[in-house]
C-alpha positions as CSV (number, residue, x, y, z in Angstrom):
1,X,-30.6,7.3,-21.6
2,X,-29.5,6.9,-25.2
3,X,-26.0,6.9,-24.4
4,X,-26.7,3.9,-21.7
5,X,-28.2,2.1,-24.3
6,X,-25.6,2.7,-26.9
7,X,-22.9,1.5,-24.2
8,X,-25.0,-2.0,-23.9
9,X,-25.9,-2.6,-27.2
10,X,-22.4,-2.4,-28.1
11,X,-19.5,-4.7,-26.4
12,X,-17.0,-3.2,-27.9
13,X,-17.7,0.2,-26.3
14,X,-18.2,-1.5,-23.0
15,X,-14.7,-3.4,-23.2
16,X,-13.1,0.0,-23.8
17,X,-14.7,1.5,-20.9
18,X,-13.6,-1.5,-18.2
19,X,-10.2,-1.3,-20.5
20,X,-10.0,2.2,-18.9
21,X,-11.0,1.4,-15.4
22,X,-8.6,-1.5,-15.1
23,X,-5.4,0.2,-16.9
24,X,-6.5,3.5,-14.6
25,X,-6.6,0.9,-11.6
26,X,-3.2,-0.3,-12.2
27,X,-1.1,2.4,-13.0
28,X,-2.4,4.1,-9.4
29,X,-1.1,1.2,-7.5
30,X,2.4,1.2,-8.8
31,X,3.1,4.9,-7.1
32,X,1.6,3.3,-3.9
33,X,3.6,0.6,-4.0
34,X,7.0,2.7,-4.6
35,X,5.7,5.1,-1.8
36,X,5.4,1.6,0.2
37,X,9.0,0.8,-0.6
38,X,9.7,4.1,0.6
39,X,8.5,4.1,3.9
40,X,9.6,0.7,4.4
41,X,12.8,2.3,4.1
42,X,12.6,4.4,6.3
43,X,11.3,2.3,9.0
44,X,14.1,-0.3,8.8
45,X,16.2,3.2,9.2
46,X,14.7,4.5,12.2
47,X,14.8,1.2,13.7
48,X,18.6,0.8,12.7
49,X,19.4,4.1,14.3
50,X,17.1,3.8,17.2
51,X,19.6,0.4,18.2
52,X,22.6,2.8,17.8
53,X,21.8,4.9,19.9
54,X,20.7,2.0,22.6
55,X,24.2,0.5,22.1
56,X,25.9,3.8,22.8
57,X,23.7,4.5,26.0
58,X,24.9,1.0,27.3
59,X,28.4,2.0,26.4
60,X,28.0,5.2,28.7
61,X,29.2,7.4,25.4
62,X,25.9,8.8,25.3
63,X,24.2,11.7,28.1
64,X,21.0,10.7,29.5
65,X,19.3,14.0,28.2
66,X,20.1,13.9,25.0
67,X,19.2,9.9,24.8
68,X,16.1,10.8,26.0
69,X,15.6,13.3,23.1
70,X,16.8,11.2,20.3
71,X,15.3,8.0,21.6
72,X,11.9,10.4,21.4
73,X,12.5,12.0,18.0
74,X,13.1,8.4,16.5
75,X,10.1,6.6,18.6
76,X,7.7,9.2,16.8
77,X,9.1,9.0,13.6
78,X,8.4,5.4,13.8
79,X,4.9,5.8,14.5
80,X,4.7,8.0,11.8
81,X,6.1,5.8,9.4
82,X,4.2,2.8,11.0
83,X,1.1,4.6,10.2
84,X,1.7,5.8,6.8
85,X,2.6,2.2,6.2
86,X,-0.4,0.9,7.7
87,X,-2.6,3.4,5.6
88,X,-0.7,2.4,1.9
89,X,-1.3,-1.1,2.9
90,X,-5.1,-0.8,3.2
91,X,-5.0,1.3,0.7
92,X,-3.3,-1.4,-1.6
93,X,-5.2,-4.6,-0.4
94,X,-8.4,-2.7,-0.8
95,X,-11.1,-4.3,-3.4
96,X,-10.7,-1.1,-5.5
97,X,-7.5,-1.8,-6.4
98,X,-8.7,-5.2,-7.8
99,X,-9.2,-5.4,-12.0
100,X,-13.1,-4.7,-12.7
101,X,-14.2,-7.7,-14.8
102,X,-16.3,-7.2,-17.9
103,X,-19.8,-9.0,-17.2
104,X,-20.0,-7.5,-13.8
105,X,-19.9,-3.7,-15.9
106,X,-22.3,-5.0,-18.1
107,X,-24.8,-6.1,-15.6
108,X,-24.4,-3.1,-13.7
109,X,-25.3,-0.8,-16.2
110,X,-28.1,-3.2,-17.3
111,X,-29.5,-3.0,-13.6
112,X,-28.7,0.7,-13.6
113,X,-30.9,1.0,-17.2
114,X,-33.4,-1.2,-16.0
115,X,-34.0,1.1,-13.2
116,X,-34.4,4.3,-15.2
117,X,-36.7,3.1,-17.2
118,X,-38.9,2.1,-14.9
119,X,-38.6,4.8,-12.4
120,X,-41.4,7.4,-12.2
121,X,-40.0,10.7,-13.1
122,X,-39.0,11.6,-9.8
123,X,-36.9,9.0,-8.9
124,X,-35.1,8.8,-11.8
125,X,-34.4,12.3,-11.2
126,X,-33.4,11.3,-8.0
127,X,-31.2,8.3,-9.0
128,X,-29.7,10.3,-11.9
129,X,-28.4,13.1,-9.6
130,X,-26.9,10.5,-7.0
131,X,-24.7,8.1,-9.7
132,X,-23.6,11.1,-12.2
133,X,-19.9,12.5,-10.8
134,X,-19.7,14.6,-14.0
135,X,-20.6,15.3,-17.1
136,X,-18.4,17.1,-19.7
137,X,-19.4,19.2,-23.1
138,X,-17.4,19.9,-25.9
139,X,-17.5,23.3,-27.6
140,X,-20.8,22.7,-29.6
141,X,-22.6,22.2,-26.2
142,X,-22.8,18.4,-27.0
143,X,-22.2,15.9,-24.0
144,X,-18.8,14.5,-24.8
145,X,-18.5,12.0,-21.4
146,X,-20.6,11.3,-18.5
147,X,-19.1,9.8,-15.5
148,X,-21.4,7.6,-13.5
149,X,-19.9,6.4,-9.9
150,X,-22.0,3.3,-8.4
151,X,-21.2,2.5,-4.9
152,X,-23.0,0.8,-2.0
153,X,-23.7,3.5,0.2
154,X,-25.9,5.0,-2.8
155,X,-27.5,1.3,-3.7
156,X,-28.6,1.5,0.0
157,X,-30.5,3.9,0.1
158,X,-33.0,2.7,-2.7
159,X,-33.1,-0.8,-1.4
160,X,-36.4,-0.6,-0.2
161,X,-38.1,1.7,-2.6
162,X,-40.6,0.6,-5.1
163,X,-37.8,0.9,-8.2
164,X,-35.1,-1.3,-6.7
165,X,-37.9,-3.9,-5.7
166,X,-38.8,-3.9,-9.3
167,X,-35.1,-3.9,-10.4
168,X,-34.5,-7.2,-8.5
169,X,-33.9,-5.4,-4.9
170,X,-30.6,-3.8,-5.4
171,X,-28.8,-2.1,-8.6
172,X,-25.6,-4.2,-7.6
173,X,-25.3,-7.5,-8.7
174,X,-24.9,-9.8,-5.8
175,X,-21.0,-10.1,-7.0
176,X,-20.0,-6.9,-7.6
177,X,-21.4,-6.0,-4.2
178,X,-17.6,-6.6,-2.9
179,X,-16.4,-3.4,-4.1
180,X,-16.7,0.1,-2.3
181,X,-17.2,1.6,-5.6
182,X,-17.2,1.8,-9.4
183,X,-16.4,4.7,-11.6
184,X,-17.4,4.8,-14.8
185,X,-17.1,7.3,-17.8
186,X,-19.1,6.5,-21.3
């Protein structure tokens, strides 16, 4: 609880934190996006060599049998690739991959605050277990990080309960609520 209120009474440990979040953002989309490349080029491959082999079947230079068993190596490597393709594309265009902006940190872990200190013990207890990931101790047996993931499948299931009607009905802003999740480490 200190540690929350540490993180919003100062901005500058705040900024460092979304800093973090956004740098860690974009430095794991630029191995998708090479992996993208890759399979791209490997499509246009398999499509190339697919139309090979079609052009030598009309020639007649090709046997039926073994036509029929390239043209069905190469039609399921193309769904293959068509799927992996499919899945780094999602995977790239999803919200996630978007830059986490300041105010919307800030108001989450206001919300998220807010909460806890108003939560009968239980609940907290309850709410604490659900958004901590992880918490790491250095060698003293002091709490050196805790990571705090907020996402909406967890928001849900306290939208009706007495706490998130006294928090304002939901612990996500209504314009972070485009996200599928936020990680957070202070």
């Amino acid at each position: 609880m200190n540690r929350l209120a540490r993180v919003l009474s100062e901005d500058r440990i705040l900024k460092a934190i979304v800093d973090k979040i956004n740098h860690r953002l974009s430095t794991r989309t630029i191995p998708l996006q090479s992996e993208l490349e890759h399979i791209r080029s490997q499509l246009e491959q398999a499509v190339s060599r697919k139309q090979k082999y079609l052009d030598l079947f009309e020639l007649g230079n090709v046997d039926k049998s073994f036509f029929t068993g390239r043209m069905q190596e190469i039609q399921d490597d193309l769904i293959k690739f068509q799927a992996e393709r499919s899945k780094l594309e999602l995977e790239l265009t999803e919200d996630n991959s978007s830059p986490v902006v300041f105010e919307q940190v800030r108001e989450l872990i206001y919300g998220f605050h807010q909460v806890l200190t108003t939560a009968p013990f239980e609940q907290r207890k309850t709410l604490l277990h659900l958004f901590i990931k992880r918490i790491t101790m250095d060698t003293n047996k002091k709490i050196e990080t805790i990571e705090l993931i907020f996402d909406e499948n967890v928001d849900s299931s306290f939208s009706n309960s007495p706490v998130a009607v006294a928090a304002g009905d939901s612990l996500w802003p209504k314009h972070v609520r485009r996200r599928d999740k936020i990680e957070i480490c202070i």
